[in-house]
MIKE-999123 format. One record per residue (C-alpha): residue in one letter; x, y, z. Coordinates in steps of 0.001 Angstrom, whole numbers, plus 500000, padded with zeros to 6 digits. Each point is the difference from the previous one (the first is absolute). Layout:
REM residues N
AXYZ...
This chain:
REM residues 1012
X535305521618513179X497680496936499675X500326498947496309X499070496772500038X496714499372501666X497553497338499397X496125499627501166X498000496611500131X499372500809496278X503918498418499445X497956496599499955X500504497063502612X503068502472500995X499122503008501674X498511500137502925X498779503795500764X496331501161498838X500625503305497841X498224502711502714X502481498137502737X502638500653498061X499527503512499837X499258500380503972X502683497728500309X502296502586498563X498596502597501959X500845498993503284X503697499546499113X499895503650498064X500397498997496639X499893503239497705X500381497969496474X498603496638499376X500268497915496517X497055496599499362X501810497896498032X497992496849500115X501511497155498197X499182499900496247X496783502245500754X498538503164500153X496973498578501686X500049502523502827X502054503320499079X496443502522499812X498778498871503109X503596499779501463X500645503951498277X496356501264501661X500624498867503266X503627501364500227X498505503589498943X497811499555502557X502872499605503132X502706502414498128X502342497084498568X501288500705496407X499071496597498074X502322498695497792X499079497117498014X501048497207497735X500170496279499710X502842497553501239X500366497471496603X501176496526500697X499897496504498117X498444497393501856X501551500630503793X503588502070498861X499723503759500136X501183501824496992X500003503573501083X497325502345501002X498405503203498173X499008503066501096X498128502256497580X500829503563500013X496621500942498788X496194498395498374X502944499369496598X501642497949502531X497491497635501068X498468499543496480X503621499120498353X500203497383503119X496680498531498973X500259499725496473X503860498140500544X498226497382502374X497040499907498052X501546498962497237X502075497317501635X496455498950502043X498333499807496318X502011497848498857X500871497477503351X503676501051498957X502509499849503247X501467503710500673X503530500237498904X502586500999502350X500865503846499754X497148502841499412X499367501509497065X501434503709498995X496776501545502089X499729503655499426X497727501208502669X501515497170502589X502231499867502813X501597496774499964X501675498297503202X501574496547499710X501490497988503389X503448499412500628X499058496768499003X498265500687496721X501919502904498557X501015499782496298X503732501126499153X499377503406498552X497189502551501187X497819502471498506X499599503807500806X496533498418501719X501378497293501570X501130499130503566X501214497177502186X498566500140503312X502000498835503370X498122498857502810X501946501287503421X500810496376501119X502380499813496419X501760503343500499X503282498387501370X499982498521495453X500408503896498930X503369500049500657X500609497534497251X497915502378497636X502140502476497996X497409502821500334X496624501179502311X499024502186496571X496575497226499541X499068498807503429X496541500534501606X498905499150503365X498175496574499780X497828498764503156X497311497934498833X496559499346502000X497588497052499992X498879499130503528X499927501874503146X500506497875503037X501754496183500338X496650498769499876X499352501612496584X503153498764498881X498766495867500858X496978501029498092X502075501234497168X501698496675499928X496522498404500516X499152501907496651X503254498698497720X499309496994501106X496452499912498395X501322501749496793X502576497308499785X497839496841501191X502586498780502054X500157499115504063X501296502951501974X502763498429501085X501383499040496327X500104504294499992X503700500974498926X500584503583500976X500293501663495988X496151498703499945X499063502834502937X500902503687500789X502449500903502942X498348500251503367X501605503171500165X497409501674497178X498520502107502523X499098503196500415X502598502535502287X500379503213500431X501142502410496960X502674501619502213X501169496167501539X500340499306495750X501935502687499758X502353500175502572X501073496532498900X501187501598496724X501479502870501638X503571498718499280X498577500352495605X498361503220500220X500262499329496256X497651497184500035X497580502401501822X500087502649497375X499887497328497516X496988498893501470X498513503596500573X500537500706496187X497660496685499110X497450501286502335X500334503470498541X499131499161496238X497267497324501146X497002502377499521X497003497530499527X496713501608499881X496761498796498563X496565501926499055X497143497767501591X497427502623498957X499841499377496397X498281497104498351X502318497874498468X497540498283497533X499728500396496125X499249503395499550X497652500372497191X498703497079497045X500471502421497717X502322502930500046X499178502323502436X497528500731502464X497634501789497450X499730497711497426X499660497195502653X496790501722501423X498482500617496620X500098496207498737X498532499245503401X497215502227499898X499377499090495994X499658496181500883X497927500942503552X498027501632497872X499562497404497640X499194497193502278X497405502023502146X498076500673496754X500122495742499549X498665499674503820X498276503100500538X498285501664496973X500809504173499224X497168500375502894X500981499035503075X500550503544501745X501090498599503542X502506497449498866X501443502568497155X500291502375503580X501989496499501446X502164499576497177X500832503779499562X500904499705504325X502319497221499177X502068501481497381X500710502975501702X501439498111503145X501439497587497804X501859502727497884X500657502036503514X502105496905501222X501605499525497284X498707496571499795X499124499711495886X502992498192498929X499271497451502448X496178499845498776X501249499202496529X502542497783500817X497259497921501356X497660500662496976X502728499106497774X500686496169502255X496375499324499834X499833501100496018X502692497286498925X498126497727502546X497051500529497907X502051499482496830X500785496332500992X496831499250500936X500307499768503847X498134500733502485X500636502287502771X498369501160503318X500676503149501513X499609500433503881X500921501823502908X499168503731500485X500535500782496655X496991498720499533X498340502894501111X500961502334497395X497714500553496949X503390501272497885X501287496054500529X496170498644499335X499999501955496899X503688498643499032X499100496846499886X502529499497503130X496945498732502166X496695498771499178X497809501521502985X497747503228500055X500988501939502874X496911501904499668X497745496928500072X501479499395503573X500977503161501017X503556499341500393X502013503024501413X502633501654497672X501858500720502587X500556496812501467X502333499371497119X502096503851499553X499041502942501769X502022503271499856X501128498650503881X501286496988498766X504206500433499737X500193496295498875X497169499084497649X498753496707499803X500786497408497453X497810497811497709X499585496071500760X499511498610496603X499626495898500407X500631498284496772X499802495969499010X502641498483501823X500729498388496112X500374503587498776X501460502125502323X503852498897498973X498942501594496308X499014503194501848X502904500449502055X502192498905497042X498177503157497481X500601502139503386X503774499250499932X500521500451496221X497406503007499548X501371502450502559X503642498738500364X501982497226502056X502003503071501331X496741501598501568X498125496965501143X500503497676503018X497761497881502158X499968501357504179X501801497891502518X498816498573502838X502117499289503257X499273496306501292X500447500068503215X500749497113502325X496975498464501267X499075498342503363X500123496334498860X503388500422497440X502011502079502795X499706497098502781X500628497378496984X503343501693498298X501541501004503562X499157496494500854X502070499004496867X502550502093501401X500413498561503215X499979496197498466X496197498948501093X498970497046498593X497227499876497116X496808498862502430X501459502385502502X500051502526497478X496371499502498989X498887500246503472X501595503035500868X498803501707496916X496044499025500967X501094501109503765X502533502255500976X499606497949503019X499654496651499440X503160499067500722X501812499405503786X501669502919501239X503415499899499667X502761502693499059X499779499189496410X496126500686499596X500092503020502264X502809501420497645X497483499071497078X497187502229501143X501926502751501452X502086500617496355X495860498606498349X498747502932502150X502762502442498282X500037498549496880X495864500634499624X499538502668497235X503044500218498249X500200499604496452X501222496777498992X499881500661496316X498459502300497110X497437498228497517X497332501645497526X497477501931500713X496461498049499013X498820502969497693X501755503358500464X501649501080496833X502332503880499911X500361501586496580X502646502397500676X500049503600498395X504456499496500160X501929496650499642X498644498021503381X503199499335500678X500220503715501196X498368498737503164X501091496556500262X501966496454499186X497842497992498084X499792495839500570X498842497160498187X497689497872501290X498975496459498954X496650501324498191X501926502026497520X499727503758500519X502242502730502402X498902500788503352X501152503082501529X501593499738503572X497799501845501577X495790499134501112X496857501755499422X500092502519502770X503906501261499532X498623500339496114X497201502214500925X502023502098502541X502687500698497273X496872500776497332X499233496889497824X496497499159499790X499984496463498948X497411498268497009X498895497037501717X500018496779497228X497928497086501817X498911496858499090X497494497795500866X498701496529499124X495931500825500100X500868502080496516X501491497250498323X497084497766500988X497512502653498256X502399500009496625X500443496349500022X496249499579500169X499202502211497480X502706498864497255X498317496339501225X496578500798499313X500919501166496379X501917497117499713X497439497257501119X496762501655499306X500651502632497018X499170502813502296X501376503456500341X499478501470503286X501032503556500669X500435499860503875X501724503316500264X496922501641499290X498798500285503323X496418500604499108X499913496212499116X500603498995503764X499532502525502559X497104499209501829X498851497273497058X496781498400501500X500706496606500410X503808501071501239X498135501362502913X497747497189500386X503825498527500908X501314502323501653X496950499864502671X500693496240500628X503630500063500119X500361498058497406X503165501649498404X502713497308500811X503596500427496756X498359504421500025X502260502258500690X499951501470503771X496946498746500893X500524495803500172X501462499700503125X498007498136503249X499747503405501225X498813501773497454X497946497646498720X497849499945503479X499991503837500557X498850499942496522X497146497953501308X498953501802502981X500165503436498131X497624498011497433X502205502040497743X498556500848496507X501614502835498401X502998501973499668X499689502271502350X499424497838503108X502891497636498080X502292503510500592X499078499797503182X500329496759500859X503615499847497826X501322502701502649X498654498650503446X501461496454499494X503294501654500624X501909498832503088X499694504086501570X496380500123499547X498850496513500964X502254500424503331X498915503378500419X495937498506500206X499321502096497336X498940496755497751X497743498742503150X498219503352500269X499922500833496098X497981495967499417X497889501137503098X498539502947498106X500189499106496807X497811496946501331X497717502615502631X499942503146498142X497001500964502519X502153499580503407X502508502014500058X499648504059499467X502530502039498536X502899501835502661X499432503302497731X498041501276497227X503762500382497858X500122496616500856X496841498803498657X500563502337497028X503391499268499160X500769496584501178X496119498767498915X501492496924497444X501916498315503198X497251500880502956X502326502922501498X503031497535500386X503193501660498788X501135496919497398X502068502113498027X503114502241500428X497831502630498180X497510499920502097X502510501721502400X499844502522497707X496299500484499200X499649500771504074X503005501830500436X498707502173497145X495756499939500457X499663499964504014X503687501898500889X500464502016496868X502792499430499011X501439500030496141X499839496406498647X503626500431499558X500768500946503863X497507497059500887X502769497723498507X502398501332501586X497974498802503298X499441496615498138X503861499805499660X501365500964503597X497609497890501647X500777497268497446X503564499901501712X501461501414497016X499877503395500994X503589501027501201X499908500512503504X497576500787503337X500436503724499348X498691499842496572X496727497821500908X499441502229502704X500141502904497779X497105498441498080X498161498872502774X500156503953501137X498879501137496615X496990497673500167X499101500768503155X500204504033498839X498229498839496828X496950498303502304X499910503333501694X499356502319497465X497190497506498772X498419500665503329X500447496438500976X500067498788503883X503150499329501190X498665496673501611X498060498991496951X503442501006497899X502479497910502289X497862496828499102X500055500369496166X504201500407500624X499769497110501994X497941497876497782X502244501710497016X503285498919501548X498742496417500552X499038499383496494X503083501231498432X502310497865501247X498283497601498039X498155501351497420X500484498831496247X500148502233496784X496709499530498440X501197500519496479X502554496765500771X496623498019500695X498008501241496901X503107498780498013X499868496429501608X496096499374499801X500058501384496416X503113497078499366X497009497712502090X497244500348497883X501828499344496844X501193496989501617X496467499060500989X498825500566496806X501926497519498408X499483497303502828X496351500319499597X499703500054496219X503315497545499087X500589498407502765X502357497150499316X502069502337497716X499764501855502885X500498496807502099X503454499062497671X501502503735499846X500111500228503720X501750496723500202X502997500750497593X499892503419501256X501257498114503267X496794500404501890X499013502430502340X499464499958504177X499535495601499207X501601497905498894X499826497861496250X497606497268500916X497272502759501714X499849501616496236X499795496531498507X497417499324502041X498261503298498682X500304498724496686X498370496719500676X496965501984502038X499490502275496754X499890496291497788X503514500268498771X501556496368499374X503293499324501078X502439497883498781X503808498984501870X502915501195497849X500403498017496284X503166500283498498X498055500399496397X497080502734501432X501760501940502884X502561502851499712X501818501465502878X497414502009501000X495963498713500400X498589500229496922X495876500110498992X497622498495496820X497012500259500313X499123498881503746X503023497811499994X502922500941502250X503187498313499721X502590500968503156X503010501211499048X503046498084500722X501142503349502536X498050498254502785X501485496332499590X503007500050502925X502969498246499370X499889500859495930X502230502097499004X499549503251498184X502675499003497330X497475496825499253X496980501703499972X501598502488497477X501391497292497586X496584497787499610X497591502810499369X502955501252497205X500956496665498757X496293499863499438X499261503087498215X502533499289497635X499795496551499400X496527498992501054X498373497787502279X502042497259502251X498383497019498133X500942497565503124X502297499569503189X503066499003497746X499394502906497711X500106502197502985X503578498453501005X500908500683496710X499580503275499759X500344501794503504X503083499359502059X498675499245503433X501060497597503013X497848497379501480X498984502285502963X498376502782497214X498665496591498605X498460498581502882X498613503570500846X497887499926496848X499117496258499911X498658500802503487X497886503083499203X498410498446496773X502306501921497592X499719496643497687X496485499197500797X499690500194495506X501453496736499392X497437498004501970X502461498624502384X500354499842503689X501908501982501792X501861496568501668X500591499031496312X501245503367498856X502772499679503098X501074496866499166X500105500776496327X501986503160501102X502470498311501818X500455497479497089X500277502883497178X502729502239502294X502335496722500810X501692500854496867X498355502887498571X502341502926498426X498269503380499113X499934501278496497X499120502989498956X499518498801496128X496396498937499306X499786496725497798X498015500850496836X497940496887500487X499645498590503706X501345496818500858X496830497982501127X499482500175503904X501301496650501259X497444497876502694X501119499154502646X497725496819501844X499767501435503266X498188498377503049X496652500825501154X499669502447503351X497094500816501712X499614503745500695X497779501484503054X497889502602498380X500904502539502319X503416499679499452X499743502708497675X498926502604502601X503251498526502177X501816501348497013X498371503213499260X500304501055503631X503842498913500101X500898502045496818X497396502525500208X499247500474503076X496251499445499831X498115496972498209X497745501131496676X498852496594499080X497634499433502598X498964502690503361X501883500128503299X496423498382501208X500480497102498076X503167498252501460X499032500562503748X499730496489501834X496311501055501628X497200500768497850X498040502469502246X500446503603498280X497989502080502710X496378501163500944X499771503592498781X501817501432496941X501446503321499647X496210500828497750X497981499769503094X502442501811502523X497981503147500227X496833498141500750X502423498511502899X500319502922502467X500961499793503419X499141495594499558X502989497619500980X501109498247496567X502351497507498539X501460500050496883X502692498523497659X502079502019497635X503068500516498141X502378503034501442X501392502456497783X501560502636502311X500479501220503451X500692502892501386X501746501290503001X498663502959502269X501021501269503116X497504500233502627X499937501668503608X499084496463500926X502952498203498218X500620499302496324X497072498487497738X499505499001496636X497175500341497679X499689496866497110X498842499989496167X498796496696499346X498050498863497063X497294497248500529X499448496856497916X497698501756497925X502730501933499152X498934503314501773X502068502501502033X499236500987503686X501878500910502663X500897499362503965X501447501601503337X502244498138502169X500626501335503467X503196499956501728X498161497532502748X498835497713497338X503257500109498101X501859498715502481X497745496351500124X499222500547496520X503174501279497728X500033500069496441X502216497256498947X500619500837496094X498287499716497133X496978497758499327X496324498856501065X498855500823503586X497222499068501538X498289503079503094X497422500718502325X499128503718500413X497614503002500648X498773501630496922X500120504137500385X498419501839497134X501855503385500142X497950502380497431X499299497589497315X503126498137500643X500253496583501939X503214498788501598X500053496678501639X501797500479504041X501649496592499754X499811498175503645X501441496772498531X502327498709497294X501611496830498456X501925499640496784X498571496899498536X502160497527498384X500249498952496246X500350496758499150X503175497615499545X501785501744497558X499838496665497253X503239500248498559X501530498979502595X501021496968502644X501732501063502334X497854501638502869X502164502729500901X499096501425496039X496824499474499977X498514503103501917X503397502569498235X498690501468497290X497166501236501740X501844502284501782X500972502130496898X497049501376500040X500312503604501045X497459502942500917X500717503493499351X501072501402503133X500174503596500879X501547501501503450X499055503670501741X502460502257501779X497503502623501413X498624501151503184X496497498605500756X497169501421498219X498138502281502936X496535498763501412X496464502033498766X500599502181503550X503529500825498904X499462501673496936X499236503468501275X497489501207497056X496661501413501216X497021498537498891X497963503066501391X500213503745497952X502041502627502352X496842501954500878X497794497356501422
């Protein structure tokens, strides 16, 4: 009898998590339940599962209203029901059209409009429904022949009923009290009993078997067994596994020669599970993205597990050897694998529009949709919109939203964290999925309402994980920035220096000799992955010199390892291969590369299968459930009984056996996929390649590309390092973006703040079609800007051509705009410049670096160093730190980043500085020192501290710390402006949410082998 029901998924509106719903129902005996979430299907397969699973028939549909005013709900009589719902709203979503007032002539649809809503003639389908409270209005009604039993639910209890107002409230951004009572639901939408319902309609037994007859020819039911993806490429199954075998073929001849007997075994393995799954189409689909990629001249990377087939190797899909680093089939499909995997392909963030849009077009806008994502309320926006809601003031707000209690306790703030505390984890609103793209074998709109996001392409209403339970297997589309730092540089060099390099033949960079020399002293700051503070020193104390340590290293600096104290141990014996033995000779046989330390999800594997014997594929199945993305306790601890059966027939102890599980189920919690690692330190070297061979087209692609972990002025500080010259925007040699000739950089006009983008558009066009700006006046002429634009490029040396200061330039510029009107005709011949006699002014030298820091943010006419009032700049340089170990030392320096990391002992933060020699090095602040000592912003500081040497790699403990001051800013009087401008300059800051990382006597790994 409950029509009309609606989850949390009815957004900022319902107030009941779907599997409460369904044990709400329960306890009051429910036998027929309809979801009918407002304008979405977001929840009806989880919603139809769970009812199956307590013996309620689900009904399902949507409730459609425009804006706040319900229209009428639908129920859909069967899977034709639900798709003709989807593709009416979609249609209306598509094109941000508001839904008219009656419901279209649905065929597979029941149709039930309010007493409110209800148009003045009916279809066979259609109903009004009467809620019990409006019964005494039938008697006006000529006939009972179309009325339905209508009892709506939303909340549960009074208090979920405030929290329901709490949430129109938000959706509305009004005050609670300006609520009017048409913005909320009735506070009697709760649940009752069916035969309480019932026996309030007992005088209309009509109505009843009105309602009975819906429920009777509402029959949804949906197949969650079979994959919902594209089929086939081609035409059938077949023909689909006979292209993919011809071009498997073909490619493993390219990489592999006719005599390679074991991989030919490999590639034979993988067709047959590939063809056993069923999995071809979605093979070629791939093949067939990455071959159009290839076609416009992009470059791709692909990642993930699927790097460890040899079928996508020889595709051209990834660019690893699974062989070469024995990288487990299985880990990607195996015949116990009900959900396979999908591929991570990262494109340039510049290209990956193009892909999507030939993804769209190529296999239909019918088929294809982005996933959703539910974003949920979070802990800081939940205190800060109930705030809102209750009428808090703005610095009230802020503090609650940094503290849930920061504020005096009162009845207000205790209402705003009991409804924060119920509010936590419900969705607030769907978005787009990052990557995941479905290509549906039927119109998507079978499955779901489609919506229009601000980027431009659908999103179905559902996420990744209802997708995969109802059979899509998405194609992940990523992007990332380090790929359109490598193109950029590589379309630069040919530009600047003639020079065609082909980085995507991998043979040119992977473990390149000088690249290593690099890689060993961490000097890999714009490279892709491996730039980072952190990376940067473990690549230091691993010495690291080729790619397979780089693997290595690539999957340890992940947050689960390092707080695991799998990094600590792995740099340990990597450093001291001669004090440690291994646990077991599998270990030492399999695990050999990373000194018996489990770095890689398929190491799981390799035990499970060479100590417990176990099939590779059932050892993923262990890697999975202890993963936490097994299904349930009952399913690990079947696997943990099959190992331990396994072990046994192996003639292992049972002692010896319970340590490997134990060691096993502490490493793959954390574990990373290997293959995912390969991918990233192949994308590293190629990187590193071009930074040591080009490095200020390096340098400049990295800046326009946006950067990388730093920020602009780090690279440009590169670029000067690597004897790059550079030169503050010009409005006759700098486009929008930093250009390069020769060794001359010119900074685009992106990083001037307080220009806009319309300006910077209009001189570098005005100039391409009508030359050079022969003088200030000129300029005016010809590019309609106001003074502050003006004074923006006066002050950065945009005019520095004409040989004038920048004091005349502003006067002139004030003197030409007085009157000035644009024109967009260009005189045939120029009228001469007019000279103006302007008075002499005196300008500071360093008044330039005042201005480059206020519109860039950093000063590039002169070093940090240079405008500090003292001239003492330290007694040891970051050159001579390792010759500095355990010694007391003081030193002066520049700070580029800090870094924030939670301690047993209280938070610290480790520094990247960069000396006045230019040179990087880094420091750790303890949570005692911190608090005499903060960090007070950007600039020069000047420390005391201990020098540790930590295998190869010194780090300063800092004991003592002042910011020292620059000097009177020149440009200005007054003294309260004098010492501003300094302030804008920021480091790069970086914050940790983690558990402290465990102590050497916490990480539970044996040094010692299991028989000593």
């Amino acid at each position: 009898m409950f029509l009309n029901c609606h989850s949390y998924h009815s957004l900022r509106y319902g107030t009941i998590p779907l599997d409460e719903l369904v044990t709400e129902a329960t306890k009051f005996g429910a036998s027929t339940l309809a979801l009918t979430d407002i304008n979405t299907v977001t929840g009806i397969y989880d919603f139809v599962r769970q009812c199956n699973a307590v013996g309620i028939k689900p009904l399902v549909g949507m409730e459609f209203r425009r804006d706040n005013e319900l229209l009428y709900i639908a129920l859909a009589k069967n899977a034709d029901g639900i798709a003709e719902m989807n593709r009416y709203l979609t249609n209306y979503n598509l094109e941000k059209a508001p839904l008219p007032d009656g419901a279209p002539a649905f065929n597979d649809c029941i149709v039930i409009y309010t007493l409110e809503s209800k148009p003045t003639m009916l279809r066979e389908n259609e109903y009004i429904g009467i809620r019990s409270d409006q019964l005494t209005k039938l008697y006006a009604q000529s006939g009972l022949g179309k009325f339905v039993v209508l009892h709506p639910i939303t909340v549960r209890s009074k208090k979920e009923f405030n929290l329901h107002k709490i949430l129109r409230a938000i959706d509305l951004n009004i005050l609670g009290s300006l609520l009017k009572e048409s913005d909320c639901c009735l506070p009697t939408e709760m649940f009752t009993t069916e035969s309480g319902l019932i026996e309030k309609f007992s005088a209309f037994p009509e109505i009843i078997k009105n309602t009975e007859a819906v429920i009777s020819c509402c029959n949804y039911e949906f197949d969650f067994e079979t994959p919902k993806n594209r089929k086939f490429y081609t035409n059938d199954r077949l023909s689909d596994m006979q292209l993919l075998t011809s071009l498997a073929q073909h490619g493993f001849k390219t990489k592999y020669g006719n005599n390679n007997k074991v991989a030919k075994a490999r590639l034979t393995k993988e067709l047959k599970v590939i063809d056993q799954l069923e999995f071809s189409g979605y093979f070629l689909i791939t093949w067939d993205i990455i071959r159009y990629s290839n076609s416009m001249g992009f470059m791709h990377v692909g990642r993930g597990s699927g790097a460890n087939s040899i079928v996508a190797y020889c595709l051209g899909i990834t660019a690893i050897c699974p062989m070469e680093l024995d990288l487990y089939f299985e880990r990607f499909l195996n015949l116990n694998r009900k959900n396979p995997p999908d591929f991570d392909i990262d494109w340039s963030w510049q290209d990956r529009d193009t892909i999507l849009e030939y993804i769209f077009t190529r296999y239909g806008r019918d088929y294809v949709a982005f996933c959703g994502t539910n974003v949920e309320f979070k802990h800081r926006s939940i205190y800060r919109e109930i705030g809102k809601v209750f009428g808090l003031a703005k610095d009230e707000l802020d503090k609650i939203s940094s503290n849930a209690n920061a504020l005096n306790e009162t009845s207000i703030t205790r209402q705003i964290r009991a409804y924060g505390e119920m509010l936590r984890k419900f969705p607030n609103q769907r978005s787009m999925h990052s990557c995941g793209i479905l290509i549906s074998e039927k119109p998507i709109t079978n499955y779901t309402t489609l919506e229009m996001p601000p980027k431009g392409f659908p999103i179905v209403q559902f996420d990744m994980h209802i997708a995969e339970e109802i059979g899509f297997e998405k194609f992940d589309i990523l992007s990332q920035r380090g790929l359109g730092s490598i193109k950029d540089t590589v379309q630069l060099i040919k530009k600047n220096q003639g020079i065609k390099v082909d980085i995507e033949d991998t043979t040119l960079s992977l473990n390149e000799e000088k690249a290593n020399e690099f890689l060993a002293i961490g000097r890999t700051i714009g490279c892709f992955y491996i730039e980072s503070p952190a990376m940067r020193g473990l690549l230091r104390r691993l010495k690291c010199n080729d790619y397979k340590v780089l693997v290595a290293a690539s999957s340890i600096i992940r947050p689960g390892v390092a707080q695991s104290g799998m990094m600590k141990e792995y740099i340990f014996r990597h450093n001291n291969p001669d004090k440690f033995e291994y646990f077991h000779d599998v270990f030492k046989e399999q695990l050999g590369e990373t000194y018996g330390i489990m770095v890689y999800q398929e190491d799981v594997i390799k035990i499970a299968l060479h100590y417990g014997g176990l099939p590779a594929e059932d050892g993923d199945v262990l890697r999975r459930a202890m993963s936490g993305k097994g299904r349930s306790l009952s399913a690990l601890q079947r696997v943990k009984d099959h190992f331990f059966e396994c072990c046994s027939q192996q003639g292992h102890p049972l002692k010896l056996s319970e340590e490997i599980y134990r060691q096993i189920e502490s490493f793959a919690g954390y574990s990373f996929c290997k293959a995912h690692s390969a991918s990233y330190a192949v994308e590293s070297y190629q990187s590193l390649y071009l930074k040591v061979y080009y490095p200020i087209e390096f340098s400049v692609a990295v800046i326009n590309n946006q950067g990388g972990f730093y920020r602009t002025e780090v690279y440009i500080h590169e670029a000067r390092m690597m004897g790059a010259n550079i030169h503050n925007p010009c409005v006759n040699r700098s486009d929008y973006q930093t250009n390069l000739n020769g060794k001359d950089i010119f900074l685009g006009f992106m990083h001037l703040q307080g220009l806009q983008l319309n300006v910077a558009e209009k001189i570098v066009a005005d100039r391409e079609e009508n030359g050079d700006y022969l003088s200030l006046e000129n300029f005016i002429k010809r590019v309609e800007v106001g003074i502050e634009g003006i004074q923006t490029l006066i002050c950065i040396g945009a005019f520095r051509f004409t040989g004038k200061t920048k004091a005349e330039l502003m006067i002139a510029a004030r003197l030409l705009l007085i009157n000035h009107k644009p024109s967009k005709n260009h005189l045939l011949i120029e009228e001469p410049i007019k000279n103006y006699t302007l008075p002499v002014l005196d300008r500071d030298p360093l008044e330039d670096a005042f201005d480059e820091i206020e519109l860039l943010s950093f000063p590039t006419s002169c070093s940090p160093f240079e405008i500090l009032q003292t001239d003492y700049r330290g007694e040891v340089f970051a050159k001579d730190l390792l010759q500095h170990h355990k010694k007391q030392i003081k030193m002066l320096a520049y700070l580029i980043s800090t870094k924030h990391v939670p301690t047993k002992a209280g938070d610290m933060f480790f520094g990247t500085w960069i000396d006045v020699n230019g040179e990087y090095f880094d420091t750790a602040h303890f949570a005692n020192s911190l608090k005499r000592f903060p960090f007070l912003g950007g600039g020069i500081y000047r420390f005391t501290g201990k020098v540790e040497v930590d295998f190869h790699f010194p780090t300063i403990t800092v004991t003592e710390m002042y910011k020292e001051p620059f000097v009177a800013d020149p440009r200005f009087s007054s003294s309260d402006k004098k010492f501003e401008v300094q302030n804008k300059l920021k480091p790069d800051v970086s914050m940790t949410n983690r558990k402290p990382y465990p102590q050497e006597h916490e990480i539970g790994l044996p040094r010692k082998s299991a028989f000593n």
